[in-house]
C-alpha positions as a Markdown table, in Angstrom:
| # | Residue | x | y | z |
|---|---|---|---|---|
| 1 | Unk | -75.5 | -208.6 | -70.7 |
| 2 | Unk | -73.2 | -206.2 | -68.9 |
| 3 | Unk | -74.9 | -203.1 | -67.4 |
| 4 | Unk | -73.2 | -200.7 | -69.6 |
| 5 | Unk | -74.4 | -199.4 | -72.6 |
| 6 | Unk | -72.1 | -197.7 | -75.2 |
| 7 | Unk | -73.8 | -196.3 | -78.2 |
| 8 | Unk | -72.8 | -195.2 | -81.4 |
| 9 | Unk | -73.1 | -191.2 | -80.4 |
| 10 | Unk | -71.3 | -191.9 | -77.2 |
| 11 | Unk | -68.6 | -193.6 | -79.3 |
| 12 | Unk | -68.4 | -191.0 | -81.7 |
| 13 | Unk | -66.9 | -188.7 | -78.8 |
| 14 | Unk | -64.0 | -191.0 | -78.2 |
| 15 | Unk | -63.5 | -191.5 | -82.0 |
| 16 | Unk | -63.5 | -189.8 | -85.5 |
| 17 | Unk | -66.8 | -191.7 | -86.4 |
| 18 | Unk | -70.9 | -191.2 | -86.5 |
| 19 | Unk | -74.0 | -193.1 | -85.6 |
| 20 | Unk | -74.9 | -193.0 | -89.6 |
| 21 | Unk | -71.7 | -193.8 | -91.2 |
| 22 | Unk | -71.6 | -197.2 | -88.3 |
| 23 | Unk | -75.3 | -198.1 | -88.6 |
| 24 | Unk | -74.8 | -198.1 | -92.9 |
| 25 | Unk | -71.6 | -200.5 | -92.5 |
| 26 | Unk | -72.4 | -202.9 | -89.8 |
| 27 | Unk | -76.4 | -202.5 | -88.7 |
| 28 | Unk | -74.8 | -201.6 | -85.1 |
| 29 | Unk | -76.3 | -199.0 | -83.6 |
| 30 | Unk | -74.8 | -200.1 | -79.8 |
| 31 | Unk | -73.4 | -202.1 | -77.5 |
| 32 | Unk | -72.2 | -203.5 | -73.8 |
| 33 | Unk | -69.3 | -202.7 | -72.1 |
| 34 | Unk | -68.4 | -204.3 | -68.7 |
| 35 | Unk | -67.4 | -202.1 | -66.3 |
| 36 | Unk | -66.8 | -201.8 | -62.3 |
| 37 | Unk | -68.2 | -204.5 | -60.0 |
| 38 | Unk | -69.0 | -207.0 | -63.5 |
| 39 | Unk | -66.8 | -209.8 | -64.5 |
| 40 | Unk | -66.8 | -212.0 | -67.8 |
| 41 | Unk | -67.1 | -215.2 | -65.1 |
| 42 | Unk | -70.3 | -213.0 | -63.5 |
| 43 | Unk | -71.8 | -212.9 | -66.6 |
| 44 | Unk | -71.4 | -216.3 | -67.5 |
| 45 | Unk | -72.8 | -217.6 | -63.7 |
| 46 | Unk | -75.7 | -215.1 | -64.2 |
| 47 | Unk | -76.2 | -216.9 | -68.2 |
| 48 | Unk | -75.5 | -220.2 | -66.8 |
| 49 | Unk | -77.7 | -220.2 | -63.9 |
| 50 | Unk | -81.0 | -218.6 | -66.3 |
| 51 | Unk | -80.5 | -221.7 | -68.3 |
| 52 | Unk | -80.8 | -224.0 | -66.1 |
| 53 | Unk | -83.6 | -223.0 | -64.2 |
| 54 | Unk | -85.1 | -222.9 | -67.8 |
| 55 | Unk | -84.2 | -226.4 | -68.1 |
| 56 | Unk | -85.1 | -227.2 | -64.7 |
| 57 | Unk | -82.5 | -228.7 | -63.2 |
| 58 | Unk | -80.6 | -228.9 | -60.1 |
| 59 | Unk | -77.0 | -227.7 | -61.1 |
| 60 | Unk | -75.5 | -231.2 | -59.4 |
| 61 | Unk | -76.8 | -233.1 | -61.4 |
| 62 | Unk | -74.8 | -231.6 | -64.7 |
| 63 | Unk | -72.1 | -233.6 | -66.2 |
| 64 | Unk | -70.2 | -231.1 | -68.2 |
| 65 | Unk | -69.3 | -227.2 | -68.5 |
| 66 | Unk | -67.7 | -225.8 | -71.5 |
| 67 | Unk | -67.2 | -222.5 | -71.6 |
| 68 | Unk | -66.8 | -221.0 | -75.7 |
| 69 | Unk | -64.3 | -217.7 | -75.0 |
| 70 | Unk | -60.9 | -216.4 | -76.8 |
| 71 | Unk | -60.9 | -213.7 | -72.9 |
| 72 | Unk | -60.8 | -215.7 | -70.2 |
| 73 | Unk | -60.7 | -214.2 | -66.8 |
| 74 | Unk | -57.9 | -216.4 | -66.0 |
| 75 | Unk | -55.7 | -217.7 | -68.6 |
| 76 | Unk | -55.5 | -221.2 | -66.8 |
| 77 | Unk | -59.1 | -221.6 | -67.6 |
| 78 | Unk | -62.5 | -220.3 | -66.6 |
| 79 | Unk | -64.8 | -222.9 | -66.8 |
| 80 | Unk | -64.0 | -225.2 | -63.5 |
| 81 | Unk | -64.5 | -221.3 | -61.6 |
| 82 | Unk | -67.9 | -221.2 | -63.2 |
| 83 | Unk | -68.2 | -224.5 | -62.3 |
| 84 | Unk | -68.1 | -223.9 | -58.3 |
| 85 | Unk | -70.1 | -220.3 | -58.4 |
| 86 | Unk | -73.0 | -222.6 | -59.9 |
| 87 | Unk | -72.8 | -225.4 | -57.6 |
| 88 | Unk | -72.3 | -227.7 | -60.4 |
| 89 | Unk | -70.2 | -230.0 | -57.8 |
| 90 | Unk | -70.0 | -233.3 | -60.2 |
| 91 | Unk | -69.4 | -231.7 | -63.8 |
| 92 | Unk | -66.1 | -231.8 | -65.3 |
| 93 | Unk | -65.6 | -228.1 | -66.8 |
| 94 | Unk | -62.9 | -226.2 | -69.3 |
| 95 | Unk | -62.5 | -223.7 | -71.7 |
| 96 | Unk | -62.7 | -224.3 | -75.4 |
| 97 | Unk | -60.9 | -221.4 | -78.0 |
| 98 | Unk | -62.8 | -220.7 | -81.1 |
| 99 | Unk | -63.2 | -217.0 | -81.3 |
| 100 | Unk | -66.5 | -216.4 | -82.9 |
| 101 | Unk | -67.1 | -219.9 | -84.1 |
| 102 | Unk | -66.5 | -220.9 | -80.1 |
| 103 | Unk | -70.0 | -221.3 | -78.9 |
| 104 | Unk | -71.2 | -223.2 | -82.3 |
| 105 | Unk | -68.0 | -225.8 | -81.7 |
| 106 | Unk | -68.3 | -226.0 | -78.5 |
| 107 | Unk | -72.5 | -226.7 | -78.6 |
| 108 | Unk | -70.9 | -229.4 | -81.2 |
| 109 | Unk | -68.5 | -230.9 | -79.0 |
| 110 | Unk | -70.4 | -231.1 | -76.2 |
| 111 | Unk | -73.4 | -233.0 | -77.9 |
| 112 | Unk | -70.7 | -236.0 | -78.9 |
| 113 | Unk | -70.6 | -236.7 | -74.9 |
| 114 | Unk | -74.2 | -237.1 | -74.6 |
| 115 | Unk | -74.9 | -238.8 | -78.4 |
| 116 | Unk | -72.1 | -241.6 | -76.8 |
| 117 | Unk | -73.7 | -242.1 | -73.8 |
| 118 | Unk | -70.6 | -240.9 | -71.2 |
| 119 | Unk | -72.7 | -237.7 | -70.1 |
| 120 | Unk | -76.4 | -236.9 | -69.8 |
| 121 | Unk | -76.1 | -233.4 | -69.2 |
| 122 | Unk | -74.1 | -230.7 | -70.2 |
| 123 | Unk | -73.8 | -226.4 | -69.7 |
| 124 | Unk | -73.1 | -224.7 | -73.0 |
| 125 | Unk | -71.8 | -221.0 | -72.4 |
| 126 | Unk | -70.1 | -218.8 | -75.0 |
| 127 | Unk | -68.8 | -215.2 | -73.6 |
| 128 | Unk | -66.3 | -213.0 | -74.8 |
| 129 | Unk | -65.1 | -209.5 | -73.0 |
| 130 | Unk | -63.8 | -208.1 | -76.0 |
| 131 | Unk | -63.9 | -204.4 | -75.0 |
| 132 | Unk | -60.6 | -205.4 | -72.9 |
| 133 | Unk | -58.7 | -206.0 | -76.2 |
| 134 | Unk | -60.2 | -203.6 | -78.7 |
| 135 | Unk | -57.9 | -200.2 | -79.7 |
| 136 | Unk | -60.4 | -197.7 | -79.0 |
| 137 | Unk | -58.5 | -195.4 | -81.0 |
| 138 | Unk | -58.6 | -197.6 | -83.7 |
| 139 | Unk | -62.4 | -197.0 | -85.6 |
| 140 | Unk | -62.3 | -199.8 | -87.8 |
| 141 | Unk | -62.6 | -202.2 | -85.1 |
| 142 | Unk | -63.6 | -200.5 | -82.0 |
| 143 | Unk | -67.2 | -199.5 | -83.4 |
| 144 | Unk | -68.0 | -203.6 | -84.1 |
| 145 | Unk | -67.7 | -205.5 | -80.9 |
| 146 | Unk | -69.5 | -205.6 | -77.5 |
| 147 | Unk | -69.4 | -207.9 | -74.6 |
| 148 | Unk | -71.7 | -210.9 | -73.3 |
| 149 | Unk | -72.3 | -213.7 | -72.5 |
| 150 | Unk | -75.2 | -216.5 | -73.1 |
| 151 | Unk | -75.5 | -220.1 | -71.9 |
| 152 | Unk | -77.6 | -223.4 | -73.6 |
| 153 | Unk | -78.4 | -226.4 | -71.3 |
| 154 | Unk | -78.6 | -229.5 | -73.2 |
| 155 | Unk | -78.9 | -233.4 | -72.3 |
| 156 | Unk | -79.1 | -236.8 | -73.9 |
| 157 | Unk | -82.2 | -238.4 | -75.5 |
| 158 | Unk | -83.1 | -240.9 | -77.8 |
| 159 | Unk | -81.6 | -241.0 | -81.8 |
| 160 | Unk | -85.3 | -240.3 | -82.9 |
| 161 | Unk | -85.7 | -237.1 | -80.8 |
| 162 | Unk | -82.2 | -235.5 | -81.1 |
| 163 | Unk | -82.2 | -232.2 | -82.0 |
| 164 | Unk | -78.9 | -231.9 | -83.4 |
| 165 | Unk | -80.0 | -232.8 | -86.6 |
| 166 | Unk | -76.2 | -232.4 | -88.6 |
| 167 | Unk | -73.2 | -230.1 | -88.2 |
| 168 | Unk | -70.0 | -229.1 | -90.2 |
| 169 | Unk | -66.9 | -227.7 | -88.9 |
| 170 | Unk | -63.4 | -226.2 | -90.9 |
| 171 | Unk | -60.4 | -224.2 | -90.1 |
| 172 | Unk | -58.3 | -222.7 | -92.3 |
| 173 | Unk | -55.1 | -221.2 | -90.5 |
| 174 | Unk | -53.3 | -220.3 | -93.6 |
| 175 | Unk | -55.5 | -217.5 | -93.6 |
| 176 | Unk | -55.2 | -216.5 | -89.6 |
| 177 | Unk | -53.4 | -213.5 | -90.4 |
| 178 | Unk | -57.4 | -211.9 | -91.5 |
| 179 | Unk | -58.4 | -211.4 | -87.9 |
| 180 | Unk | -56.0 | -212.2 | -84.9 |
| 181 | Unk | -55.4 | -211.0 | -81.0 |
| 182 | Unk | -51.8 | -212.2 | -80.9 |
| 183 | Unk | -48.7 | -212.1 | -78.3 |
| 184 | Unk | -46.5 | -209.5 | -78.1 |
| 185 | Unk | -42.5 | -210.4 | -78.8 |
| 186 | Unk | -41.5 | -208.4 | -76.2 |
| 187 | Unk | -37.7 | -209.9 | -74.5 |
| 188 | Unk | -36.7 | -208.2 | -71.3 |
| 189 | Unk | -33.3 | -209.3 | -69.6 |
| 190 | Unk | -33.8 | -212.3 | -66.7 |
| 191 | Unk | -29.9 | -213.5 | -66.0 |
| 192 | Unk | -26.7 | -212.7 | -68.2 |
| 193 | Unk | -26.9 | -213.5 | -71.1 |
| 194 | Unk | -30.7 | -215.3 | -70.7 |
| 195 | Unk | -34.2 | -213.2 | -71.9 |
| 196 | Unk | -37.7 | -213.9 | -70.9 |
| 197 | Unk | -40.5 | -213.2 | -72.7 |
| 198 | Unk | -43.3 | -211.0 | -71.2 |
| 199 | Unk | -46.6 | -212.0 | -71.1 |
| 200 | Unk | -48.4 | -209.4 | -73.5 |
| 201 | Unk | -51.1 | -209.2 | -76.4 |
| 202 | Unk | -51.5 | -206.4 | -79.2 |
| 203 | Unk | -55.1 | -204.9 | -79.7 |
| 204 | Unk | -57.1 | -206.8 | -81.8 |
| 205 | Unk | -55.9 | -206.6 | -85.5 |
| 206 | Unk | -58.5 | -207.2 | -88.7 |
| 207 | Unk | -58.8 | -207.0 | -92.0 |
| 208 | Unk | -62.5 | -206.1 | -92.6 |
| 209 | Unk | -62.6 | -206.3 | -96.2 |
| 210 | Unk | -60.9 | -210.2 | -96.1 |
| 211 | Unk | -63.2 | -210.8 | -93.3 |
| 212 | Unk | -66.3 | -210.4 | -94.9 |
| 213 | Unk | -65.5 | -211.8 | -98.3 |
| 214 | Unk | -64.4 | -214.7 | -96.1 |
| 215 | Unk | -67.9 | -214.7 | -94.5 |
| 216 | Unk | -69.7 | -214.0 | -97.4 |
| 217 | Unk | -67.9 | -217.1 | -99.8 |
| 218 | Unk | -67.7 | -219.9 | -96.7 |
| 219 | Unk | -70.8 | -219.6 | -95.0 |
| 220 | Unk | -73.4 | -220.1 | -97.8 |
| 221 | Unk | -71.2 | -222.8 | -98.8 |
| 222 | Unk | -70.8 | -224.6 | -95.8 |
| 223 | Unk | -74.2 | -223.8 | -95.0 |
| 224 | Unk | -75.5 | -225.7 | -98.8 |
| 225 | Unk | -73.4 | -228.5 | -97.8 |
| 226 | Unk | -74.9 | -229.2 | -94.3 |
| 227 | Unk | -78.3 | -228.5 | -96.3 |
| 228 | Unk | -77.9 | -231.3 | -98.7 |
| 229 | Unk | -76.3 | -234.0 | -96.4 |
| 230 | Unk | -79.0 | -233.4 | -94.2 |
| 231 | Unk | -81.6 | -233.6 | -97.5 |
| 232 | Unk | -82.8 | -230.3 | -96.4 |
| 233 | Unk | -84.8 | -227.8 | -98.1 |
| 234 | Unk | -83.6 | -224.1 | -97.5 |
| 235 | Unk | -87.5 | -223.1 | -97.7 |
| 236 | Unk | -88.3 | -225.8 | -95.0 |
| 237 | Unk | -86.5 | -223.2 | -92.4 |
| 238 | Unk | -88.3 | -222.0 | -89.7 |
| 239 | Unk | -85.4 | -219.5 | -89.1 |
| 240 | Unk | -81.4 | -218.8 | -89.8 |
| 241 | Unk | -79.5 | -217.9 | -86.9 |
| 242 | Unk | -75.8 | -216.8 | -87.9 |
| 243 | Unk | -73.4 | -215.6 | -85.7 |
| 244 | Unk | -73.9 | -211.5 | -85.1 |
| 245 | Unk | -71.3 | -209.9 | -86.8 |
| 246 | Unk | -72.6 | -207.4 | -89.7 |
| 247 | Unk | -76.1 | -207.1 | -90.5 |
| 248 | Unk | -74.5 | -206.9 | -94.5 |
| 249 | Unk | -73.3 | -210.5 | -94.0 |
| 250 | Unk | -76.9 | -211.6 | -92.7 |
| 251 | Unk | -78.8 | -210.3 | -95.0 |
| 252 | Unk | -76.1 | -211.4 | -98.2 |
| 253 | Unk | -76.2 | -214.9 | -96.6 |
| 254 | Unk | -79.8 | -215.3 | -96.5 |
| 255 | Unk | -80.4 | -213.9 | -100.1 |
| 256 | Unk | -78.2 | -216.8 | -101.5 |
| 257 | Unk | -81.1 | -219.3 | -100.1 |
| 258 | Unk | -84.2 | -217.1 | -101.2 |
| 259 | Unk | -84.4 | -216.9 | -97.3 |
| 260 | Unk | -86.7 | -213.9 | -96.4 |
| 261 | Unk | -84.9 | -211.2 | -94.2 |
| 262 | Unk | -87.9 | -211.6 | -91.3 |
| 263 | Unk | -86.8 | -215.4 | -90.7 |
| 264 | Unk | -82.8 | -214.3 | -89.9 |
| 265 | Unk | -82.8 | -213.8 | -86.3 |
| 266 | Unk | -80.5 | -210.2 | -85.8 |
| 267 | Unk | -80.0 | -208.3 | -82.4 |
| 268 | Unk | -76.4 | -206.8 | -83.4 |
| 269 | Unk | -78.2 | -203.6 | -83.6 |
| 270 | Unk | -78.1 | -203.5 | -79.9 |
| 271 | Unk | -75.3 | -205.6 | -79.4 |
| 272 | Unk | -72.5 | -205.7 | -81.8 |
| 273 | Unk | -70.5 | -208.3 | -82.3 |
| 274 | Unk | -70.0 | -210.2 | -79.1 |
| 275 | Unk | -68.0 | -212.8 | -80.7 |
| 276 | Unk | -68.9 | -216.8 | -78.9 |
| 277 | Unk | -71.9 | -215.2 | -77.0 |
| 278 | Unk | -73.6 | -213.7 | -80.3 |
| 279 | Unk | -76.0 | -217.2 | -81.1 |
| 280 | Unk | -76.6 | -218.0 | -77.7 |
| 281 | Unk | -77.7 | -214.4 | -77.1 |
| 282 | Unk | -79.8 | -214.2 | -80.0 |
| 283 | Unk | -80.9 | -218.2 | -79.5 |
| 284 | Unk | -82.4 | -216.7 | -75.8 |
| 285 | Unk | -83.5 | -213.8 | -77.1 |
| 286 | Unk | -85.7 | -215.5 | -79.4 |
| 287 | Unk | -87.0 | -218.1 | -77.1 |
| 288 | Unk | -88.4 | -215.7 | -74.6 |
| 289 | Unk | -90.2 | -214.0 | -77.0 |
| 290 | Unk | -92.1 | -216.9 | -78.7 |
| 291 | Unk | -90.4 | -216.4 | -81.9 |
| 292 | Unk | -88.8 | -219.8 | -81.6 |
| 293 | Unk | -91.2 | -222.5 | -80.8 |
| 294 | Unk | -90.8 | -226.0 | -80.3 |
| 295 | Unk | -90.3 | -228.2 | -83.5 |
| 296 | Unk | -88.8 | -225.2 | -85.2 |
| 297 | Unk | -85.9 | -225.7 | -87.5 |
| 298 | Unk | -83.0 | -223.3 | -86.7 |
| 299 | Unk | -79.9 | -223.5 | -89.3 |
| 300 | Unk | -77.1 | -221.8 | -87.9 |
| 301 | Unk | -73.5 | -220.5 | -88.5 |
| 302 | Unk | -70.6 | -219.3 | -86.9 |
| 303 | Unk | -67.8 | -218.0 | -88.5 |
| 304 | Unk | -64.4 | -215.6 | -87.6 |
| 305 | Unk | -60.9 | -215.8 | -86.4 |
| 306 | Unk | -58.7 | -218.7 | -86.9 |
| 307 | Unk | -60.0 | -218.6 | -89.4 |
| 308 | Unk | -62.7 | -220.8 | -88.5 |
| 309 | Unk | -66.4 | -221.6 | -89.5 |
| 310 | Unk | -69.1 | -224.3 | -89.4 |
| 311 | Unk | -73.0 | -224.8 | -89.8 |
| 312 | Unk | -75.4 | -226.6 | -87.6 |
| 313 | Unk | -79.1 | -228.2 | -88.3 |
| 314 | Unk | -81.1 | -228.0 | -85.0 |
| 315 | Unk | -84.5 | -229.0 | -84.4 |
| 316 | Unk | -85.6 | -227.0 | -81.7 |
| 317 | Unk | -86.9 | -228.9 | -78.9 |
| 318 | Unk | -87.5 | -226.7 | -75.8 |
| 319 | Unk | -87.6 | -228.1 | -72.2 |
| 320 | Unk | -88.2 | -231.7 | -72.4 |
C-alpha cells in the first residue's frame, strides 16, 4: 500500500463532504494515496516480490506475469518493467485491462496456462493508481477509491488438487457508458488542412445509482450460477471474498445466500475501492492473519467498468 493515508476528515477539507455522511454510503472510512518517491510499478515489485518469497520461489524460475490494471505507468505496458525489477529473467509478462474485474480475469486467465501444461508458474498482480484520474472536486466519486496494489503466485498441479475449483466471466458493453475513464476528442492543427488528436483522458465518470443496481442484480446471479455448476452449497462457504467496492453491496450480496456478515471478507473501510488490487489485498490480508486457512473455500466476485463481472470457486491451498 502506498504510504499515504487520506481519510475521510482530511478529505472533507478539500470537499463539501463528512466522515458520517461517506462512512453511511460506502463503509469507507479512508484510504491510500501515492505520492512523491512511490510508483504504481513500486508497489506492484514490492506486492510481487512478498508473494513469492511466500511461495518460495526463486523469481527465475516464473513462467508468466500479468499485471490486472486500467493505470499503467506506461501505456505500452507495465508488466515486462515489473518483470526485470523482480528478476523474473525467463517469464513472459503484459498487462491485462479489466478495471475492477482485472485481477479476478486475469487470476482466470493465467490458471488456463498452467491447467494446459505450457507454464508451471505464474505472478498474478492487480494494482490500480486511481487517485491520478479521480476529479477531486467531484464528491461523488473522489470519496470511493484509493490506490494499491496486491500480487498471488500460483503454479500447476495435479486435476485432483487444483484449487481453481470453477469460474464465470461476462461483459456487457452496451451498458459501458455506467462507469468509464474515456479519451478526450481534443483535435489540434498538425499540417494544413490535417488534425491530430491529443493524447488526453476525462476524470473518471459514474453513475453510482446504475452501478450498484448493476452490482447488486449480476453478482448474486452470477455468483448462484457458478454455485450450482460447481454443485455447491452457499452454506459450505468458508468465506465470500467480493471485490471492495461498498460495504452496502457486501453485505446485500451475502444476505441473498443466508451468508453471515462475519464470513465476507471487508477491508474497504481502510482502503476504499482500489479497483484490480481490492481481492488480492483483502486475499493477503486474510492470509496473514490466519483467517484463511488451508482447505478453506473462498467464493469470490469481481465486478465494475466495462461493464464487466465474473465469480470464481477457489479451494484454498496455501504454499504447496
Amino acid at each position: 500500500m502506498p504510504s499515504q493515508t487520506l481519510n475521510n476528515e482530511q478529505l472533507s477539507l478539500k470537499v463539501e463532504t463528512n466522515d458520517a455522511w461517506i462512512r453511511s454510503r460506502t463503509g469507507i472510512i479512508s484510504r491510500r494515496v501515492i505520492g512523491e518517491g512511490e510508483t504504481l510499478t513500486s508497489l506492484c515489485c514490492q506486492a510481487g516480490k512478498e508473494a513469492i518469497d511466500m511461495a518460495g520461489w526463486e523469481p527465475d524460475s516464473i513462467d508468466l506475469i500479468i499485471l490486472a490494471t486500467s493505470t499503467p505507468d506506461d501505456l505500452f505496458g507495465t508488466a515486462p518493467q515489473i518483470q526485470a525489477l523482480l528478476g523474473a529473467s525467463n517469464a513472459v509478462a503484459f498487462d491485462l485491462t479489466a478495471a475492477c474485474s482485472g485481477f479476478l480475469f486475469t487470476l482466470i486467465t493465467a490458471s488456463q496456462f498452467l491447467k494446459n501444461g505450457s507454464m508451471q508458474r505464474a505472478l498474478v498482480i492487480g494494482a490500480d493508481q486511481l487517485s491520478s484520474w479521480v476529479d477531486w472536486n467531484d464528491r461523488r466519486t473522489c470519496i470511493l477509491f484509493g490506490d494499491g496494489a496486491g500480487a498471488v503466485a500460483i503454479e500447476a498441479t495435479s486435476p485432483e488438487k487444483c484449487g481453481l475449483l470453477g469460474f464465470k466471466i461476462k461483459s456487457d458493453g452496451s451498458r459501458g457508458d455506467c462507469l468509464n475513464l474515456r479519451q478526450e476528442a481534443s483535435h489540434l492543427p498538425l499540417t494544413e488542412g490535417r488534425t491530430y488528436q491529443k493524447g488526453e483522458f476525462s476524470p473518471i465518470n459514474m453513475n453510482g445509482q446504475e452501478v450498484y443496481k448493476f452490482a447488486v442484480r449480476e453478482v448474486p446471479a452470477i455468483l448462484e450460477n457458478l454455485l450450482k455448476t460447481t454443485d455447491t452449497d452457499p452454506q459450505s462457504l468458508d468465506w465470500l471474498l467480493l471485490h471492495q467496492a461498498n460495504q452496502r453491496i457486501l453485505d446485500a450480496v451475502a444476505d441473498r445466500f443466508s451468508i453471515p456478515h462475519q464470513k465476507v471478507l471487508s477491508n474497504l473501510a481502510n482502503y476504499g475501492n482500489t479497483s484490480a488490487a481490492t481481492i488480492p489485498l483483502m486475499l493477503d490480508e486474510a492470509v496473514k492473519d490466519g483467517r484463511v486457512k488451508p482447505n478453506h473455500l473462498i467464493a469470490t466476485s469481481g465486478f465494475g467498468a466495462g461493464l464487466s463481472w465474473g465469480a470464481a470457486l477457489i479451494r484454498w491451498q496455501g504454499p504447496l
